[in-house]
DOROMAR-792566 format. One record per residue (C-alpha): x, y, z. Coordinates in steps of 0.2 Angstrom, whole numbers, plus 2048, in hexadecimal, padded with zeros to 3 digits. Each point is the difference from the previous one (the first is absolute). Layout:
<pts>
XYZ...
</pts>
This chain:
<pts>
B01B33FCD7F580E7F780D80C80980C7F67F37F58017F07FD8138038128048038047F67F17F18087F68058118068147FE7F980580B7F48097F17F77F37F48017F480F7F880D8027F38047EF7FD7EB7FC7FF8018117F480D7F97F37FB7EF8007ED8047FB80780D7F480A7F27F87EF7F67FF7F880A7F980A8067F08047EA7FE7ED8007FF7FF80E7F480E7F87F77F67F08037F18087F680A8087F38067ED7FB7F17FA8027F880C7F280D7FC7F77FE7ED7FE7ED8057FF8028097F080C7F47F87F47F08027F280D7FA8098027F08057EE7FF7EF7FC8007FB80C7F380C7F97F47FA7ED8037EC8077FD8098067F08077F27FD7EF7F38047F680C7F480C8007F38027EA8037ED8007FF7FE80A7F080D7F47F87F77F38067EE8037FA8068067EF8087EC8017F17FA8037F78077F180E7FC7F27FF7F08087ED8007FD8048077EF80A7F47FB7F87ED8067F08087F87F97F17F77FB80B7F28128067FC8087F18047F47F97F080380E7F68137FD8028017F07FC7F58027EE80A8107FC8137FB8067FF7EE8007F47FB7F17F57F880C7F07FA7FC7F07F48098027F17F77F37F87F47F37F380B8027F27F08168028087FD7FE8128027F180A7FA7FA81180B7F380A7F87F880B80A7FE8108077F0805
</pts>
């Protein structure tokens, strides 16, 4: 039997055909690698667009919250309703009270 595996392993086409098929192996790997860095940078820059795009979310979003703050302030909504609207508190001699039934 290992008389066999030493013949076979001292061919010239086995040796060859061992040669060409690691050769090919290796340049698929290389190949392999090159994809790989590839797809590697394409997510990378993908991902730097969407950071851009949080940061750009959130600043809209905080400035939001502040002119939403701005305007429920119970100070301008008063002031807008005596300058715009003619509002006024009305006299205690003109208020009512209900009672509830």
């Amino acid at each position: 039997m290992r008389a066999i595996v030493h013949e076979l392993l001292d061919s010239p086409w086995f040796s060859g055909s061992l040669l060409c098929v690691l050769l090919t192996l290796v340049v698929l790997s290389g190949f392999a690698r090159i994809d790989v860095l590839h797809q590697s940078h394409q997510r990378f820059a993908e991902l730097q667009t969407l950071h851009y795009q949080r940061d750009a979310l959130h600043q809209e979003w905080t400035k939001l919250v502040l002119e939403q703050g701005a305007w429920g302030a119970h100070a301008r909504i008063e002031r807008v309703s005596r300058e715009q609207l003619h509002m006024k508190t009305p006299e205690l001699s003109s208020i009512t009270v209900v009672a509830a039934p």
